[in-house]
C-alpha positions in Angstrom: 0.0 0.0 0.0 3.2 2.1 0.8 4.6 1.9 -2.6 1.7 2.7 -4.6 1.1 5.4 -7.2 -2.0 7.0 -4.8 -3.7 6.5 -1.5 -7.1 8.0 -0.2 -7.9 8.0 3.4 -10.9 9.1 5.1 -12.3 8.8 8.9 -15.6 9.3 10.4 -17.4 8.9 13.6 -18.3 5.1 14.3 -20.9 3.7 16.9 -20.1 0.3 17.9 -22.8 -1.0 20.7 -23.4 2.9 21.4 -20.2 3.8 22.0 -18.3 6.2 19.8 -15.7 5.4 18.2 -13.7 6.3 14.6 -13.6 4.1 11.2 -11.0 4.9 9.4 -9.9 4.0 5.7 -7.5 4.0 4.0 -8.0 3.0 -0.2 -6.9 2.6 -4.0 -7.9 0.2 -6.4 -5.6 -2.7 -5.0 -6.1 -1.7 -1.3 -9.0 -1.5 1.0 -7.8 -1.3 4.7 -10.1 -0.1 7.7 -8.6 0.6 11.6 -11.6 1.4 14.0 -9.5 3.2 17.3 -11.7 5.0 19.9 -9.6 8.1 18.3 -9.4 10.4 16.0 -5.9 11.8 16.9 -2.7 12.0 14.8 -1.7 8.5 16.8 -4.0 6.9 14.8 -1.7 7.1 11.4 1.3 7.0 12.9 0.6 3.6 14.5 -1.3 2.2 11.3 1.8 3.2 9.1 4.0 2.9 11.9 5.6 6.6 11.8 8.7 6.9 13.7 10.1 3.7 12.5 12.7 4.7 10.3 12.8 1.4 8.4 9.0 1.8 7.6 9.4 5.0 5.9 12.1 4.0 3.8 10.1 1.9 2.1 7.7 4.8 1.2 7.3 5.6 -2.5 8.3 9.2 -2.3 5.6 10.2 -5.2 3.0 8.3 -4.0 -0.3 11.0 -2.8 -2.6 10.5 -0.3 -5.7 12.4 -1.2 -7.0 13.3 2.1 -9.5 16.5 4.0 -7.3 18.6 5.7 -7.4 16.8 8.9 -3.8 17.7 10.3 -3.1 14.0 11.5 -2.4 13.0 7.3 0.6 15.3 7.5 2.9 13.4 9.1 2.7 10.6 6.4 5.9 11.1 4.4 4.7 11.1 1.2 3.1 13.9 -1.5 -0.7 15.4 -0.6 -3.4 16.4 -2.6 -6.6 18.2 -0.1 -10.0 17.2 -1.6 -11.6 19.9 -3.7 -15.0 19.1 -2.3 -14.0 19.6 1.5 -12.6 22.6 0.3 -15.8 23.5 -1.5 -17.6 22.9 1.8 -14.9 25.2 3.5 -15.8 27.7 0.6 -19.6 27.7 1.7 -19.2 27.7 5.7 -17.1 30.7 4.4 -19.8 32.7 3.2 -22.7 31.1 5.7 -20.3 32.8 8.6 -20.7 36.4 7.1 -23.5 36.5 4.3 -23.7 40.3 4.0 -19.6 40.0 2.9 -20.2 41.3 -0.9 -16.7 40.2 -1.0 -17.0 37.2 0.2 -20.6 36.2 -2.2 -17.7 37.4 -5.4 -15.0 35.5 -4.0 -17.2 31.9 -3.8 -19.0 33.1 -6.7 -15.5 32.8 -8.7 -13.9 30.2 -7.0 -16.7 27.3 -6.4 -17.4 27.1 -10.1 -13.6 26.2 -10.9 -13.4 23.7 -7.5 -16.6 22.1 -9.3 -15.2 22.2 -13.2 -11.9 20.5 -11.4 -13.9 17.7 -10.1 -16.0 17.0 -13.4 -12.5 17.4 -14.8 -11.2 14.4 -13.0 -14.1 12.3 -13.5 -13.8 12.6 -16.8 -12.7 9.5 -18.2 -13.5 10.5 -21.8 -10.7 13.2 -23.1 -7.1 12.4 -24.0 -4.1 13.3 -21.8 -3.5 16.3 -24.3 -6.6 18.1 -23.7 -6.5 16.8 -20.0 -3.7 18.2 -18.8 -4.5 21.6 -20.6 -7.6 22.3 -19.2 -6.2 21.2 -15.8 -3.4 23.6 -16.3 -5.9 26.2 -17.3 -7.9 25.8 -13.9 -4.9 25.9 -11.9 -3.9 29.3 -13.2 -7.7 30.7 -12.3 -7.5 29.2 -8.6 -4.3 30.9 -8.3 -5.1 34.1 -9.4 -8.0 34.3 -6.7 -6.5 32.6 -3.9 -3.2 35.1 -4.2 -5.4 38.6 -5.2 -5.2 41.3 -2.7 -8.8 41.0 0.0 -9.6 43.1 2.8 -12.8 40.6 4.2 -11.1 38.3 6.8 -12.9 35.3 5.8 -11.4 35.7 2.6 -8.2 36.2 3.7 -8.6 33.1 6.1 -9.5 31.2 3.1 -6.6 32.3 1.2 -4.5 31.1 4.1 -5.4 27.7 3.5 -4.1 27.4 0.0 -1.1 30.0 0.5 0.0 28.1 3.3 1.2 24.5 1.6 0.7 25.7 -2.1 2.3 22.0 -2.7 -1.0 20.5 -1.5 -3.5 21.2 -3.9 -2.5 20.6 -7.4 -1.0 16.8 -7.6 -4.0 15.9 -9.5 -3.0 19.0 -12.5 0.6 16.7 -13.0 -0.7 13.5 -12.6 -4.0 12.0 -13.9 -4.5 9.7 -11.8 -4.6 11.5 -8.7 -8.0 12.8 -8.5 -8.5 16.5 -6.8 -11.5 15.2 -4.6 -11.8 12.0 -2.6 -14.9 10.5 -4.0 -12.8 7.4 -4.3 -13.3 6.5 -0.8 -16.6 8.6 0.1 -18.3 7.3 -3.2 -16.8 4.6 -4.8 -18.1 1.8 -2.4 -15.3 2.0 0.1 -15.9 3.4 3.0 -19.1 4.2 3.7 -20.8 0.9 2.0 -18.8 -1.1 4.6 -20.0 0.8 7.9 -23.7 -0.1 7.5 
């Protein structure tokens, strides 16, 4: 699982006999692999990729990605990241919901959430060739980075901006690879994770 080309991992509340506890998954299309801890603390991947253990992480595949929310406990795997898109989209909205008077704000999602969507669809999109792929991904990436780096005065804007300013290496795996996708619908949607809780 440590040498592959990408890795999605998800985790969500679990209720085992009314208790709470945490499923967490971890998936590609040659790996399904579930851990269900009473946690959901950065512990949780370092024990389940055993972090710390020099010999482990050698064996990583340096350009593997694991397409992940931006739950901080992901960053300690040693390996390239690629935040979902449509966690990001939901970030987008809470955004807006937080200050809705923000005319600012309404033209910042009003600009950005169609390009989060049109990267998504993008990914999906089994049907182009690599040629046209890559240039329309390349074509998005310049939008998203013209907004996230413009000048704003609204703080939830700004906040916003932070996210993307702050690890600019984390959002745009899927724009050189293809087979990365820029949203984790592999594990939410693809039968994986949610499928097996019920």
């Amino acid at each position: 699982m440590i040498k592959d080309e990408y890795l999605h991992a998800d985790e969500t509340v679990w209720y085992n006999n009314g208790h709470r506890e945490y499923a967490w998954g971890f998936f590609n299309h040659n790996y399904v692999y579930f851990v269900f801890p009473d946690s959901r603390a950065g512990k949780v991947v370092k024990d389940v990729f055993h972090i710390g253990n020099l010999k482990t992480v050698a064996l990583f595949n340096p350009d593997m990605v694991l397409v992940h929310d931006r739950h901080a406990a992901y960053a300690s795997i040693p390996v390239k990241h690629q935040i979902c898109y449509g966690h990001l989209k939901c970030d987008l909205i809470k955004m807006l919901e937080f200050d809705p008077d923000s005319i600012e704000a309404q033209r910042f999602v009003d600009v950005l959430k169609p390009l989060l969507v049109k990267a998504m669809h993008l990914c999906a999109n089994k049907n182009i060739s690599d040629e046209e792929y890559y240039l329309a991904a390349n074509k998005i990436k310049k939008r998203i980075l013209n907004i996230v780096n413009a000048p704003a005065s609204d703080g939830g804007v700004q906040g916003y901006q932070y996210i993307w300013r702050s690890h600019p290496e984390n959002f745009f795996q899927w724009v050189e690879n293809r087979n990365v996708r820029c949203e984790n619908n592999f594990a939410l949607c693809g039968g994986y994770f949610y499928p097996h809780l019920l």
